[in-house]
N, C-alpha and C positions, 0 to 999 in steps of 0.2 A: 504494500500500500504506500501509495505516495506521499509523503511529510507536506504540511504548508509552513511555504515561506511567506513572506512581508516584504516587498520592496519598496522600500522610503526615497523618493525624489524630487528635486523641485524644478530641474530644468531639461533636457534634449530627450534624458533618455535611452542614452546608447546602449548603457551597460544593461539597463533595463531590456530592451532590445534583444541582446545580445541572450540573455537567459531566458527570455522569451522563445527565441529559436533552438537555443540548445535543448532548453526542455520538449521542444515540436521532435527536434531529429534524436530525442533518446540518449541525448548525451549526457542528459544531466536528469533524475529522477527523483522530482518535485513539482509541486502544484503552487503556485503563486493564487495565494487565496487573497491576494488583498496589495493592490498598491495606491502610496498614502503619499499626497503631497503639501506643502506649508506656499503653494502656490499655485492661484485660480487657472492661468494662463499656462501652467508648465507641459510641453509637449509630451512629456510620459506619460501623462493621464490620456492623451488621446491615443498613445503607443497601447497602452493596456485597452481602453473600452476597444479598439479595435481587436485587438486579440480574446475579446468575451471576458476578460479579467475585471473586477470590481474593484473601483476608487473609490478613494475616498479625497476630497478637499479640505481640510479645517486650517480656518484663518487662526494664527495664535493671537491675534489682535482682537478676536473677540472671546475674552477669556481673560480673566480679571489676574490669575497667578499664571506661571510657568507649569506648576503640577498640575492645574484645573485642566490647561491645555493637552496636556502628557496625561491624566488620567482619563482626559476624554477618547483618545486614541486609543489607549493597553483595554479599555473597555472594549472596543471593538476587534483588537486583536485577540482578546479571549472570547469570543464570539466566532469567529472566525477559525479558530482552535490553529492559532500559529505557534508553529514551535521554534522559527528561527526569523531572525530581521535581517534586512539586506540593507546597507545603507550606498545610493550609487548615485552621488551628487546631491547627497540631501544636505541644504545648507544651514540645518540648524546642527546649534550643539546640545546632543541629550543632558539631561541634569542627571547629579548622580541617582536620583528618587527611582529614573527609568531605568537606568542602567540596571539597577539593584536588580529591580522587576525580573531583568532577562541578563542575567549575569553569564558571560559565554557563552549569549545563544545571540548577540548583534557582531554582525560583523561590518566592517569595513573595507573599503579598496584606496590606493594611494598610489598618484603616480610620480614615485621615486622609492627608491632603497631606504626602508627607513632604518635607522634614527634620521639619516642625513633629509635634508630639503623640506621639513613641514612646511605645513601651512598652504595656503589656496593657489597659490602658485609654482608647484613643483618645479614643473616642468621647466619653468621659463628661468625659474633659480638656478637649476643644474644647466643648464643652458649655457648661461653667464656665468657661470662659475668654471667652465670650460673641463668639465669633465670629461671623460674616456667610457665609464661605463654607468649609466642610469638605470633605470627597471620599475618595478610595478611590486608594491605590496600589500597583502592581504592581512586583515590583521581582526584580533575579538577589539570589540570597544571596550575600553573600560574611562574612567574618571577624568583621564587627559587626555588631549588631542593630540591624533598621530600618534596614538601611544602604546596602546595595548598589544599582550602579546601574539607575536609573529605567525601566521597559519604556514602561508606560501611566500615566497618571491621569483619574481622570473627580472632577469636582464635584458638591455638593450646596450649592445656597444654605441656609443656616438663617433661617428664620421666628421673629421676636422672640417668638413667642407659642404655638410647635410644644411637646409635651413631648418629653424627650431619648427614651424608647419611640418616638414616632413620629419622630424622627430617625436612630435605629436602624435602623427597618426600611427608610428609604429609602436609607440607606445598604449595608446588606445587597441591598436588589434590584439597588444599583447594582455590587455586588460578584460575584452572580450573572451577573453583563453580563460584565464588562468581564474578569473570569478568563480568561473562554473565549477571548477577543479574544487578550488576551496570550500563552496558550499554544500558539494557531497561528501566532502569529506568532512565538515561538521554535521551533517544530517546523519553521517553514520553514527553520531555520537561517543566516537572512541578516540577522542581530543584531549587527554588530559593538561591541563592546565599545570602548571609546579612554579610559581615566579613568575618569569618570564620565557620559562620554556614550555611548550607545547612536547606531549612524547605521545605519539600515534600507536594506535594498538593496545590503549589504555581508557576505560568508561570513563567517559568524564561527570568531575565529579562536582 
């Protein structure tokens, strides 16, 4: 039986996309029971209703605290009976109240190696910082940004002579991969957590 996930977005949509198809072609086995945006106009809500997938809109502006807003949502993900969060371009930051809720069952994607490059502009950091080799990582959410511990990483060499556009998209294709990967691999549930290491082949606990 197929797990549901949650995918949280507020803009394009790709990576949303992206697991959208994986799961059509079998590549990835999970049911997107529910994707949630913190914006009216964001193209993934129409990426999902076209796929028959159920949105959800909530403005956090009408909602008098942060929890009010955040419990208005874990309500309907316990409705929905989600067992994992996707976060793929969603630009808010969870408080720890949520996190608590789904403690190594949110995950996030990031495009650079972390520790190195946080923050909203990876890409364009490691860019100008004249690197050799950038990449794409997967990571649980937890209390900091860009923080939590490491699921996957994948690389990308940079070409001395690539424009940051076309290091962009190769980054993005690799982002499109390597999501999928990571989310069955927590859906299998044997992610242990220990610090900051993850040890696979272990119930998480």
């Amino acid at each position: 039986m197929k797990k549901n996930i949650a995918v949280f977005a507020s803009g394009n949509g790709t990576n949303l996309q992206a697991i959208i198809d994986n799961i059509a072609a079998g590549r990835l086995k999970a049911r997107i029971a529910l994707v949630v945006s913190d914006q009216k106009g964001a193209f993934a809500l129409k990426r999902a209703e076209s796929a028959g997938i159920n949105t959800l809109y909530v403005d956090p502006k009408g909602f008098v605290t942060k929890q009010d807003h955040e419990r208005f949502i874990i309500e309907r993900l316990k409705r929905e009976k989600v067992e994992l969060i996707v976060l793929a371009g969603y630009m808010r930051i969870l408080s720890p109240f949520f996190i608590k809720k789904y403690k190594n069952r949110i995950l996030n994607i990031h495009p650079a190696l972390l520790p190195a490059f946080k923050g909203a502009h990876a890409i364009r950091d490691a860019y100008n910082y004249g690197v050799k080799v950038t990449g794409v990582t997967v990571h649980f959410v937890d209390n900091k940004v860009d923080h939590g511990p490491i699921i996957l990483q994948g690389t990308v060499v940079v070409s001395a002579i690539e424009s940051i556009t076309k290091l962009e998209k190769r980054i993005h294709k690799l982002e499109h991969k390597l999501y999928s990967q990571a989310i069955a691999k927590a859906l299998l549930g044997r992610l242990s957590v220990r610090g900051r290491r993850i040890i696979p082949g272990l119930r998480a606990v």
